[in-house]
C-alpha positions in Angstrom: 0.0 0.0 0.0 1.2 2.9 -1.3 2.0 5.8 1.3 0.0 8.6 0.4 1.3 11.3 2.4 4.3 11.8 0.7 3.3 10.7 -2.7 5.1 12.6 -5.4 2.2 11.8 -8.2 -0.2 13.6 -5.7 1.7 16.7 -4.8 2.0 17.4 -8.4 -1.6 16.8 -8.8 -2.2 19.4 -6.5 0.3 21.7 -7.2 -1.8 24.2 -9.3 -4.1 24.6 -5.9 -1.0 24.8 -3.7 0.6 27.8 -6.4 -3.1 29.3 -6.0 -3.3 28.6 -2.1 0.1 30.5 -2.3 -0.8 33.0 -4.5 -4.2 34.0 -2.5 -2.9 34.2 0.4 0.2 36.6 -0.5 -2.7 39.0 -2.2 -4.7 39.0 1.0 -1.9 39.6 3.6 -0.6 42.5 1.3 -4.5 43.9 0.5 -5.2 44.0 4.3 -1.8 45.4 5.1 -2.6 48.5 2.2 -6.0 49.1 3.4 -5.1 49.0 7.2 -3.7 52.3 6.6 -6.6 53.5 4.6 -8.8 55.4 7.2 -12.7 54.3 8.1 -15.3 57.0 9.4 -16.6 53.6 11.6 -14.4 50.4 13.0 -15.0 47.0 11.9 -17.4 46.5 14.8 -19.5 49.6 14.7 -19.7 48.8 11.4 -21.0 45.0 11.6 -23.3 46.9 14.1 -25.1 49.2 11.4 -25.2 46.4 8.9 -26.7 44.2 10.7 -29.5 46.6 12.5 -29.9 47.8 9.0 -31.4 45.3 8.1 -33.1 43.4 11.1 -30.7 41.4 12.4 -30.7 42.9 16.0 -30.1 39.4 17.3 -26.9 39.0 16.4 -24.1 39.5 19.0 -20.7 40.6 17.9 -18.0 39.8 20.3 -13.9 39.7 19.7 -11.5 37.4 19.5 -8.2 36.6 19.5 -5.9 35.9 16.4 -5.3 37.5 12.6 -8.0 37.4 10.6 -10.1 34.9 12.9 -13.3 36.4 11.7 -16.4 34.5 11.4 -20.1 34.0 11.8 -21.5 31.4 14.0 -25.0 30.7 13.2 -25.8 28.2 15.5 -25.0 31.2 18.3 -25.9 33.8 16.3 -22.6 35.3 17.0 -20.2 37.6 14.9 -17.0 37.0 16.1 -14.0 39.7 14.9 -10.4 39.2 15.7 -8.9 42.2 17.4 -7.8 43.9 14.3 -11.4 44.0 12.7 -13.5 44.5 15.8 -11.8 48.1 17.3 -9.8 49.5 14.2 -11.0 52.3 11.7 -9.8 51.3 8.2 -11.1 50.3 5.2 -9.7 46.7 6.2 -11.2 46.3 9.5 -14.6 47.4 7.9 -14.4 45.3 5.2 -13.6 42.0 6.6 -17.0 43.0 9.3 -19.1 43.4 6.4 -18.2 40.4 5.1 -19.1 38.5 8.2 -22.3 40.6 8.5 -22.9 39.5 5.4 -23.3 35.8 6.2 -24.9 36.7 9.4 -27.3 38.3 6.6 -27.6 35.4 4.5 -28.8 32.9 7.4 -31.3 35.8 9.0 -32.8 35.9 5.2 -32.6 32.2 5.2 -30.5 31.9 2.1 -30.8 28.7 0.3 -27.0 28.1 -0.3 -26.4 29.1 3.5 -28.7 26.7 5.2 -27.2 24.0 3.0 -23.6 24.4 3.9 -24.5 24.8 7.6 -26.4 21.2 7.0 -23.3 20.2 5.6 -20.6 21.1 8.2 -20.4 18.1 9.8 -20.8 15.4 7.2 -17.7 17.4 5.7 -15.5 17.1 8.8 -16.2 13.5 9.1 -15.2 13.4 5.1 -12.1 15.0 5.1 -10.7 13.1 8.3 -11.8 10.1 7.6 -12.7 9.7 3.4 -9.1 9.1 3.0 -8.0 6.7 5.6 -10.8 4.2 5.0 -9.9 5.1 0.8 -5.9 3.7 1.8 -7.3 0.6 4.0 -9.6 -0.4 1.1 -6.9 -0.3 -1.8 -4.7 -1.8 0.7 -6.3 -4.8 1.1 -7.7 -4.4 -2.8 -11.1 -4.3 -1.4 -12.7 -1.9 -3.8 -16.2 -0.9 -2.4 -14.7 0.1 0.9 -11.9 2.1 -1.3 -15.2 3.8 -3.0 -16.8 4.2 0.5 -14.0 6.7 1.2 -13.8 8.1 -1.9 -17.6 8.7 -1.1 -16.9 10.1 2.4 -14.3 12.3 0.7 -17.3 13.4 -2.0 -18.6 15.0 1.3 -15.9 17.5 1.5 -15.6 18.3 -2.1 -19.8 18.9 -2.2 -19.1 21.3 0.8 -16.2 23.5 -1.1 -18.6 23.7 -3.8 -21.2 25.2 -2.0 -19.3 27.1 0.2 -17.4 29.1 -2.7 -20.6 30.7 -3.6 -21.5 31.7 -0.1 -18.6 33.1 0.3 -19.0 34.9 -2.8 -22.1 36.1 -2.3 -21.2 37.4 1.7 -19.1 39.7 -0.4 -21.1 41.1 -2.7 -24.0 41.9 0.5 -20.8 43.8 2.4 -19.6 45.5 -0.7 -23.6 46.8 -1.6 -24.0 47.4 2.1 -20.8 49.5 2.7 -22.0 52.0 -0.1 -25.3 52.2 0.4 -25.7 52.9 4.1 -22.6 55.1 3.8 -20.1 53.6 6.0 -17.4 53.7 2.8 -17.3 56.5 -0.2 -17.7 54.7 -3.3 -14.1 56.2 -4.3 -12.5 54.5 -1.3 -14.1 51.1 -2.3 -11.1 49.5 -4.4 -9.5 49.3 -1.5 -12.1 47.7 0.4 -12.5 45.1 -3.1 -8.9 44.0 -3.2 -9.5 42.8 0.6 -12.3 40.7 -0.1 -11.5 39.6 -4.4 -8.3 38.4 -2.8 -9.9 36.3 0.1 -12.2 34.7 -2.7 -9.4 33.6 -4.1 -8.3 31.5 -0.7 -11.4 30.2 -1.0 -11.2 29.1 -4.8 -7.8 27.4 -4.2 -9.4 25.5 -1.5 -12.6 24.1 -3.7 -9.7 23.3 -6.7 -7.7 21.5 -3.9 -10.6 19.0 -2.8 -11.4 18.5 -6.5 -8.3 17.4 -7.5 -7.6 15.8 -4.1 -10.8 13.2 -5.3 -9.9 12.9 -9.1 -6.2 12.0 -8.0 -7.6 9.2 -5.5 -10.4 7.9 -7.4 -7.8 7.4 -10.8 -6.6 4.8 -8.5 -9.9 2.7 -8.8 -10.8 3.9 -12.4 -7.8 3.5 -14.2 -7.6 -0.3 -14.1 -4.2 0.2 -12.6 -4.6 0.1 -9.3 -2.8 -3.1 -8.0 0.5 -1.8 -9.6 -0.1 1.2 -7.4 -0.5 -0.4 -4.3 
């Protein structure tokens, strides 16, 4: 049985997501580091705030937390949670990545489709990504080919949640973007700065969806190809 974790085959059938991963995350450590020093009239918090009363969603607590760009919505809680450089500062940055948040707090308060199915997904995903592979590698090892398939399967799980999560994400963006301009919290001339934050976190997010999908291709060539027993 081959030992997958250092397979050669597989790093260079990943290597375009890895150069992307790369790639995405250079562009958003730069993007926030340019528009942290781009003044907001609100911080990332107040701004959250005004979003989110905006439109409704008075329920939603925001609260900080420690860590870089640890920023996320919890919607079982109904908690926006913003690292310490989002939550207090006043830059386009900070104000940006809130919005974004907001924005899914938005989605599940408006009961977006895409939303509820990616939180209905969350932990079939885990279980996927932890697990797809090792029962995959216990199944070719022992050339028994429908468990091999049962953790391809498993693995499916993980690759079905990346693809439903990309447009989310996507769409999270587009709310703060819209939001930020029309309840005035950003001048629509200060806004590219604000865009290059979020388009280059998009990208971290496409790079992880290309991952998963080559991550399954690469494993299931070992049960489709015919060849698998010279692999293994």
């Amino acid at each position: 049985m081959p030992f997958f974790f250092f397979d050669p085959n597989y790093m260079l059938a990943i290597l375009p997501a890895v150069l992307l991963a790369m790639w995405a995350q250079w562009r958003v450590q730069a993007s926030f580091s340019a528009a942290s020093r781009e003044p907001a009239p609100l911080s990332g918090a107040a701004a959250a705030r005004h979003i989110l009363d905006s439109a409704g969603a008075t329920d939603v607590r925001i609260e900080t937390m420690p860590g870089h760009l640890t920023d996320h919505y919890d919607p079982r809680e109904k908690v926006l949670r913003l690292s310490q450089d989002v939550y207090s500062a006043r830059s386009l940055a900070a104000v940006g990545i809130a919005a974004h948040e907001a924005g899914h707090a938005l989605q599940d308060a408006q009961g977006y489709s895409l939303m509820a199915i990616r939180n209905a997904a969350v932990g079939v995903a885990n279980i996927g990504s932890g697990a797809g592979l090792l029962v995959f590698m216990i199944g070719l090892g022992f050339a028994l080919k429908p468990i091999a398939w049962l953790g391809i399967l498993l693995f499916g799980a993980t690759v079905f949640f990346q693809l439903v999560n990309l447009p989310v994400e996507l769409d999270a963006s587009n709310r703060a973007k819209a939001q930020l301009v029309d309840l005035g919290i950003v001048p629509a001339a200060d806004m590219p700065a604000v865009n290059s934050v979020l388009n280059a976190a998009a990208w971290t997010y496409v790079a992880a969806t290309l991952q998963s999908i080559l991550t399954l291709l690469y494993y299931a060539s070992f049960l489709t190809s015919g060849s698998s027993d010279d692999r293994a």
